[in-house]
C-alpha positions in Angstrom: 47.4 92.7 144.5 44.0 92.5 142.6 44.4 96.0 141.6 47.8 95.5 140.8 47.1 92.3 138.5 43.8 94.6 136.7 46.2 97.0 136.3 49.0 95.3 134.9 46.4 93.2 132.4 45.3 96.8 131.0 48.3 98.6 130.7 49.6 94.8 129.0 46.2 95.2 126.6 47.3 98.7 125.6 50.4 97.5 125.0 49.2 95.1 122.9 47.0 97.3 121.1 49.8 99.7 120.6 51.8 96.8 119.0 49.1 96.0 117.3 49.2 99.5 115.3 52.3 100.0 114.9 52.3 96.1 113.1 49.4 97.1 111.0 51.1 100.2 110.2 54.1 97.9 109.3 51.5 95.7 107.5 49.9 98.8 105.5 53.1 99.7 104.2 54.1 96.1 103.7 51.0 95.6 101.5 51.5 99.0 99.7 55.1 97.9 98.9 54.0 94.7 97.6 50.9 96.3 95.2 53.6 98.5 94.2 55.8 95.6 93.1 53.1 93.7 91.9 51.8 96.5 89.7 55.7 97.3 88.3 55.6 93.6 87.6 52.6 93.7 86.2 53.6 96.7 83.9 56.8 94.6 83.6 54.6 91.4 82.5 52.7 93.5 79.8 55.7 95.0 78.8 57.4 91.8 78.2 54.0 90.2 76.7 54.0 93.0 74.2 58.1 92.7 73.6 57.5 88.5 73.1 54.3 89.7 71.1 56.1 91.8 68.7 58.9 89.4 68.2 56.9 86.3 68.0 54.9 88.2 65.5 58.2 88.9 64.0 59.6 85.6 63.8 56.3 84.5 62.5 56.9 87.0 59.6 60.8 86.1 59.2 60.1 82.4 59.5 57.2 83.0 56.9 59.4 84.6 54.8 62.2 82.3 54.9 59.9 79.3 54.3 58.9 81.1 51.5 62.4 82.0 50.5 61.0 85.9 49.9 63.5 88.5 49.2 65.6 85.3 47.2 66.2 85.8 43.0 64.0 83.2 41.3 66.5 81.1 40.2 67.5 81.1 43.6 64.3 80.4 45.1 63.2 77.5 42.2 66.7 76.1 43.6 66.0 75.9 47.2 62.8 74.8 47.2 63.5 71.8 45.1 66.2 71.0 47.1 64.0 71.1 49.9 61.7 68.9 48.2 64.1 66.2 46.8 63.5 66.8 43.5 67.4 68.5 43.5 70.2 66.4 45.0 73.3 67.8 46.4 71.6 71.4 47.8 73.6 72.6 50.8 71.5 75.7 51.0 72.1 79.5 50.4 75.0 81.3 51.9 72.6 84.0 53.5 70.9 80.8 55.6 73.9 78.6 56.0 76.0 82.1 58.1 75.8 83.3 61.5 76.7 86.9 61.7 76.8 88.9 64.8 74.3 91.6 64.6 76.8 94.2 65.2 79.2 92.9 61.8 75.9 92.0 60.3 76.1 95.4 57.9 79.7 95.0 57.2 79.5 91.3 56.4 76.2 91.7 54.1 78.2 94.3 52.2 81.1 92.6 51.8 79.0 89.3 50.4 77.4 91.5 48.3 75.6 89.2 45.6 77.3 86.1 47.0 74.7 86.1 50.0 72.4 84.6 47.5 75.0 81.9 46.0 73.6 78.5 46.4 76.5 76.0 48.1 76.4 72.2 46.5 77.7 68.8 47.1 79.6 69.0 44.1 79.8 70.9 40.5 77.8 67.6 38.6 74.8 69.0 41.7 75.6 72.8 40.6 75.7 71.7 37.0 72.2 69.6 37.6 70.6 72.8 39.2 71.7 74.9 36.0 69.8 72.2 33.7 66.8 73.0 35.9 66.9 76.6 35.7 67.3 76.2 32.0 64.6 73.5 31.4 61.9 75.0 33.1 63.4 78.8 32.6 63.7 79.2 36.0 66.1 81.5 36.2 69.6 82.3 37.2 72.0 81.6 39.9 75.5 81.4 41.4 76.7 77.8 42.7 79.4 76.9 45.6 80.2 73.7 45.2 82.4 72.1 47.9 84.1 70.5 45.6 85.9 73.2 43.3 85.7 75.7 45.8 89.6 76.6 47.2 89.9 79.3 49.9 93.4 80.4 48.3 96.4 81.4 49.7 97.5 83.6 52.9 98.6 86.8 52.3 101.3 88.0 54.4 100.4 91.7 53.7 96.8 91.1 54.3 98.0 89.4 57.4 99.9 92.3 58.7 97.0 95.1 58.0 94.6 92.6 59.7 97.1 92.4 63.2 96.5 96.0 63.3 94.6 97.5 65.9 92.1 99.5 63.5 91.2 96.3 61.9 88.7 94.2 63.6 89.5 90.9 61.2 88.9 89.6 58.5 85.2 89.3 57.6 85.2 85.4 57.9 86.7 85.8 61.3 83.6 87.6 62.4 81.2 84.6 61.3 80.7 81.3 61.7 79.3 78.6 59.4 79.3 74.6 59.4 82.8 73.3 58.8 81.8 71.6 56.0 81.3 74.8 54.7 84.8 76.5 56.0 86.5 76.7 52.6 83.0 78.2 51.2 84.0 81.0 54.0 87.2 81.7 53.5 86.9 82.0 50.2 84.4 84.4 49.6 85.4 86.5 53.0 88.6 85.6 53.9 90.4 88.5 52.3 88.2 91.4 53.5 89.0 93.2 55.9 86.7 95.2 58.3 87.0 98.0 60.4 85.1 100.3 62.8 85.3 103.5 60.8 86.0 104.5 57.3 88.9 106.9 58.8 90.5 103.4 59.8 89.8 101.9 56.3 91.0 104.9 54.4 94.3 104.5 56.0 95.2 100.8 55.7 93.6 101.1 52.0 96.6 104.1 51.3 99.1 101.8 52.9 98.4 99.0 51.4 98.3 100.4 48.0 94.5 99.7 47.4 94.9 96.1 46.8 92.4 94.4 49.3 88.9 95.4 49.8 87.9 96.6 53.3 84.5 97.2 54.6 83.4 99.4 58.1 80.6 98.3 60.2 78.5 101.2 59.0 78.7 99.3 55.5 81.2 101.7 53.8 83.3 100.0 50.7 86.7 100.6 49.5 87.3 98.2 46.8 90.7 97.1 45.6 92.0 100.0 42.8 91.1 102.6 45.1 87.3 103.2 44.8 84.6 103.7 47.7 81.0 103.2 48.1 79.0 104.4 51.0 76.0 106.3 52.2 73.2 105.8 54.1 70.7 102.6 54.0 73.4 100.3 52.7 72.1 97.7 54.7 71.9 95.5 51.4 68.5 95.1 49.1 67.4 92.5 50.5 68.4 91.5 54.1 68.9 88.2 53.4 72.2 87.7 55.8 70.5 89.0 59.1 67.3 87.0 58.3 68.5 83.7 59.8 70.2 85.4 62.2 67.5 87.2 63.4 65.3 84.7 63.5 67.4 82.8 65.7 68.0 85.9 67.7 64.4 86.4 68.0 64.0 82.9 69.4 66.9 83.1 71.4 65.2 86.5 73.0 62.0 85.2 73.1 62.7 82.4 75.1 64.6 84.1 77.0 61.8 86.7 77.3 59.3 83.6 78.2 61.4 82.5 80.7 61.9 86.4 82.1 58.2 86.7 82.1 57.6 83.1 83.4 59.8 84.1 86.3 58.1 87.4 86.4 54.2 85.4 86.9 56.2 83.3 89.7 57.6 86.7 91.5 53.7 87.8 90.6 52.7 84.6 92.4 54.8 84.8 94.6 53.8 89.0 95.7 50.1 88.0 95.5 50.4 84.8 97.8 52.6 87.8 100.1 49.9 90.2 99.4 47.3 87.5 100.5 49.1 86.8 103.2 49.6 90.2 104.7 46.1 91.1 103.9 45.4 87.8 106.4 47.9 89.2 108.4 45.8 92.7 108.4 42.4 91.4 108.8 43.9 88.8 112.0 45.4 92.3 113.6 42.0 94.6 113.1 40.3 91.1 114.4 42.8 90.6 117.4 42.6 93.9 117.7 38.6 94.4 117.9 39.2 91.7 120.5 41.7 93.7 122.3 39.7 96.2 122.3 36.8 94.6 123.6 39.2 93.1 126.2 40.5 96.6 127.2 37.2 97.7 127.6 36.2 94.9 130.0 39.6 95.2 131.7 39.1 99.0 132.1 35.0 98.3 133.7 37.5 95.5 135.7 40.3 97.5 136.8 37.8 100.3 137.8 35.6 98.1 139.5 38.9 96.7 141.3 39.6 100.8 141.8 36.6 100.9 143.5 36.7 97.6 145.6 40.5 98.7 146.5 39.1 102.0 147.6 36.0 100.2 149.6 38.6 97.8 150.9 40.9 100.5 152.2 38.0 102.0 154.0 37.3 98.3 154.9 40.9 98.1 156.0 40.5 101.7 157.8 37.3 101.0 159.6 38.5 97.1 160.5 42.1 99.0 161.9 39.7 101.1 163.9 37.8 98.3 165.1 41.2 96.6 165.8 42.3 99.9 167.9 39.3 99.6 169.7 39.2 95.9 170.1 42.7 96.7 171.4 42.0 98.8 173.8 39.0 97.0 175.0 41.2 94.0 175.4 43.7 96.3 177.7 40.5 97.3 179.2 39.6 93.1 179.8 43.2 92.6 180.5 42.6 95.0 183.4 39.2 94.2 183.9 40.6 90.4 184.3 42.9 91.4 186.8 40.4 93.6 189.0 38.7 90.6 188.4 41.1 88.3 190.2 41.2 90.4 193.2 37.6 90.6 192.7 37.5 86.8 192.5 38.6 85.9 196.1 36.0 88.2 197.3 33.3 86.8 195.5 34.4 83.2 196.1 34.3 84.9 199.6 30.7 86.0 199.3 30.1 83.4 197.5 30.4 81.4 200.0 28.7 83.8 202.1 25.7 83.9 199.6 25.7 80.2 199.7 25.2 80.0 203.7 22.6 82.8 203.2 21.1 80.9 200.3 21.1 78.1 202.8 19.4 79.8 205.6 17.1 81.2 202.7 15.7 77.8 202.1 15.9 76.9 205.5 13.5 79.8 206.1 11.7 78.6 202.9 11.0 75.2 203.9 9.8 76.9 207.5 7.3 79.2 205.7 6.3 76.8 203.5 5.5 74.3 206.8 3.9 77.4 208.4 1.7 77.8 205.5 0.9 74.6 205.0 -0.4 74.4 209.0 -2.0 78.2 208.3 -3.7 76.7 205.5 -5.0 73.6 207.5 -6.1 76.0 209.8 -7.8 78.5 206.9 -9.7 75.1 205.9 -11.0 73.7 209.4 -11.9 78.0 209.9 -13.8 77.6 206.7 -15.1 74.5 207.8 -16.5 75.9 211.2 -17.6 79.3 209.1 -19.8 77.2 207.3 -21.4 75.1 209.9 -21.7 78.5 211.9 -23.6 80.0 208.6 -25.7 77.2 208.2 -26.9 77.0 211.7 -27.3 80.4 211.8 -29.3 80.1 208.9 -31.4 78.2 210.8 -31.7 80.5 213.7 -32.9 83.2 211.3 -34.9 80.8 209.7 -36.4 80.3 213.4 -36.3 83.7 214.3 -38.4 84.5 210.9 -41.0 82.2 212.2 -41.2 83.6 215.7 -41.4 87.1 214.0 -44.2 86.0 211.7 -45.8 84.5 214.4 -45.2 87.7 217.1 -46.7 89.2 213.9 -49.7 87.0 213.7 -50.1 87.4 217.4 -49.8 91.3 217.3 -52.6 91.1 214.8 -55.0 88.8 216.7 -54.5 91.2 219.8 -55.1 93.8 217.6 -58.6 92.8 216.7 -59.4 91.9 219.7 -58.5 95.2 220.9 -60.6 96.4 218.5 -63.8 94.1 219.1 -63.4 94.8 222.6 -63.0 98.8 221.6 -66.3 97.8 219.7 -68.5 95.8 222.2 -68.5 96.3 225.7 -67.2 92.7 226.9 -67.2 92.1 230.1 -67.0 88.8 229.6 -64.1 87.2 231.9 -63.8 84.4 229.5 -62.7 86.8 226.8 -60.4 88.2 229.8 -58.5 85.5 230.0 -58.4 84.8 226.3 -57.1 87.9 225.7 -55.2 87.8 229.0 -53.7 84.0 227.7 -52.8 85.6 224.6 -51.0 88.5 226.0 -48.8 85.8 227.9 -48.4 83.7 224.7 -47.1 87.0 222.6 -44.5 87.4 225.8 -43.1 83.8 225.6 -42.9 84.4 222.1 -41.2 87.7 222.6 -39.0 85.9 224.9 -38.7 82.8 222.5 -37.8 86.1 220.0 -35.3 87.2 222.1 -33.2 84.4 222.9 -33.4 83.5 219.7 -31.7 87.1 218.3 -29.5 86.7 221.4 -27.8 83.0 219.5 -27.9 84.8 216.2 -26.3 87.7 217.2 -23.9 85.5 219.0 -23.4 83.2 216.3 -23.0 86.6 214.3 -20.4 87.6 216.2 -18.7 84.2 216.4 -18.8 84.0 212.6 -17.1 87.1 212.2 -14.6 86.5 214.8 -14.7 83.2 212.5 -14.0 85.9 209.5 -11.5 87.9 210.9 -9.3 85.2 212.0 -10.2 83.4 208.5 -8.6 86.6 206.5 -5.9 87.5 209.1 -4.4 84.0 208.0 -5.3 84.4 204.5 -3.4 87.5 204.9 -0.5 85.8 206.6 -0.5 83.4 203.9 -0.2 86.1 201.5 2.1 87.8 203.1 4.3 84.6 203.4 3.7 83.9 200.1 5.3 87.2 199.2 8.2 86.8 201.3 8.7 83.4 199.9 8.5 85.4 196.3 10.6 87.8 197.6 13.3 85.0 199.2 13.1 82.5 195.4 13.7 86.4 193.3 16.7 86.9 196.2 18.0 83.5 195.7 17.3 83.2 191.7 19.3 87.0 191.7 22.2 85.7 194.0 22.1 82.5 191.2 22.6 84.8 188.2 25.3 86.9 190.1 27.1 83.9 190.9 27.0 83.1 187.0 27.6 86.2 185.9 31.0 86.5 188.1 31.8 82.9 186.7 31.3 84.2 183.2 33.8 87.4 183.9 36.3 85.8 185.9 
């Protein structure tokens, strides 16, 4: 089950290193998609800072330009900016600032002004009429006045109407524009009966229908005027571009801001993709971290799992050898199974001599307790022998002591008879005195010879007694050995019956 767990935690740690990959692959091509976006939007972002760059810089111009009133006639342009000022009352402003065109009918509408793009629009004629006094007084200049107050837009023209209700014709001019209401009249009256259209194909044809009355215009800034005559070419965009200025500045800061808030939105999606991009890069340095770690972990799983390898495999032979021992243990409890019933049958005969061995043990010590009374009395015996030995040594230590001095006086004797011998070999002694000296003598060395012999008779005899004495004393020290042996012999019988009594006890 160990193995199986090691096992299963490495194959799960491969697993999880293989995840791993494949989700930093994921997370590679996650953050490659995002730099791509971010650099597009980057691009995009510089592309749109040089777009609002160009245009800013353009409205800066066109907004210069207008505050300036460039591109106006001087009389115009004394006009406005008194107006502007104060020092004029009753200035509405100039038709070219005062219309919005559409920048596709901005070439058609500029040519159909014509000069009336720069007409000044007033209060009233006593406001055009003061204007005039201050061209004149401070020689100025020249210009055209509107004033809202003589200024009709006519009559409809039901021919007019019915060319306009064509499909060529995309309107009338003023229908294309649109101005302050205030200002409506102003409109009609210097657009309202021009007509424009697409093409001058269009134009040509609702010109020869109508007889060349009205004047149309095409949004490529043709002419055919009323009588039959046309103008055209190329760059007829008007001298001075005074109709689209307005309108392109407010289209520039229409675009612009629009632009800002593009690009605004384009640094939050930039914000946004490098908070993603930080993120996944998180994400990517987490996964190489977790998997370093896994790795680490796969490493000490693998040293694990082949460490449990090799315990599993030490186990099995574990398992093998213990199955063995298990056989065997087996068999050699069959064989004590067996043994335990031999030993039954066995038992009643041992209880048997058992009971035997007790009686014998019992007879043992019986003959124990005999011997031991036996050699007790033996040894009383071996003592009062010793006893006796020693008085018999003593006295004949005495004997011989006595004997020694009968010798040594024999001796003495011997030696006194001797020299007399010899004196009486030496002087003729006739002497009976000396006779009987030597003759008294002679009968003193007998007694003493006697004295000798009786005295070597009671040592011999005591001699012999002494080693009867001896003999007996070591026939019962030998008895007493010997008894001693058997008593040896009978305690090893009885200590061997003992331990074969305990042994059967232990089997059975």
């Amino acid at each position: 089950r160990a193995l199986d767990e090691a096992g299963k935690a490495y194959q799960d740690i491969t697993d999880g290193i293989k995840e791993a990959e494949t989700a930093f692959d994921r997370l590679l091509e996650q953050k490659l998609t995002v730099e791509n976006k971010i650099s597009a939007i980057s691009t995009d972002i510089s592309g749109q800072q040089k777009k609002i760059g160009e245009k800013e810089s353009r409205l800066k111009v066109l907004e210069e330009m207008q505050h300036a009133y460039e591109g106006f006639h001087k009389g115009v342009r004394e006009v406005l900016k008194s107006g502007k000022t104060g020092k004029l009352r009753g200035v509405c402003g100039v038709v070219a600032e005062l219309v919005q065109v559409p920048e596709e009918y901005a070439v058609a509408v500029e040519v159909a002004l014509g000069g009336a793009v720069q007409f000044i629009i007033t209060e009233t004629d006593g406001d055009a009429q003061q204007a005039i006094e201050f061209l004149k007084t401070g020689k100025a200049g020249r210009a055209t006045f509107l004033p809202l107050n003589t200024i009709k837009s006519g009559s409809s023209d039901k021919s007019l109407e019915k060319i306009i209700n064509t499909k060529d014709c995309l309107g009338t001019a003023a229908d294309l524009v649109t101005i302050d209401d205030r200002f409506d009249n102003i409109l009609r009256f210097l657009l309202g009966r021009i007509a424009v259209f697409k093409n001058l194909d269009q134009a040509r044809k609702s010109a020869r229908e109508s007889g060349y009355r009205y004047k149309f215009v095409t949004l490529d800034g043709e002419i055919i005027h009323p009588g039959g005559s046309f103008t055209g070419g190329s760059s007829v965009r008007g001298s001075t571009g005074l109709l689209g200025r307005t309108t392109e500045i407010e289209t520039l800061k229409k675009e612009i801001l629009q632009q800002q808030e593009g690009l605004n939105k384009l640094r939050t999606d930039d914000i946004g993709l490098q908070g993603e991009l930080a993120g996944i890069v998180d994400c990517i340095n987490i996964n190489r971290a977790q998997t370093q770690e896994n790795r680490l972990r796969l490493t000490a799983a693998g040293k694990d799992l082949e460490q449990r390898r090799t315990d599993q495999e030490r186990i099995s032979r574990l398992i093998l050898s213990v199955n063995m021992d298990v056989d065997q243990e087996n068999e050699e409890l069959n064989r004590i199974r067996d043994k335990r019933k031999s030993f039954k049958i066995k038992l009643a005969e041992l209880e048997k001599q058992n009971e035997d061995l007790q009686q014998k043990i019992g007879r043992l010590q019986d003959e124990i307790r005999f011997q031991q009374e036996t050699r007790e009395q033996i040894n009383s015996l071996i003592t009062a022998s010793r006893v006796r030995v020693a008085a018999l040594v003593q006295e004949a230590a005495g004997y011989e002591q006595l004997l020694a001095r009968a010798n040594s006086a024999v001796d003495d004797f011997k030696q006194q008879v001797k020299g007399k011998e010899e004196e009486l070999a030496l002087v003729d002694i006739t002497d009976t005195g000396i006779a009987q000296e030597i003759f008294g003598l002679k009968e003193q060395i007998v007694k003493q010879l006697e004295s000798r012999g009786l005295a070597e008779e009671r040592l011999n005899l005591f001699r012999g007694e002494r080693q009867s004495d001896a003999a007996f004393l070591t026939e019962l020290e030998n008895s007493c050995k010997q008894m001693q042996k058997q008593q040896g012999q009978f305690q090893e019988l009885i200590h061997g019956l003992d331990v074969r009594r305990a042994r059967m006890e232990i089997e059975v």
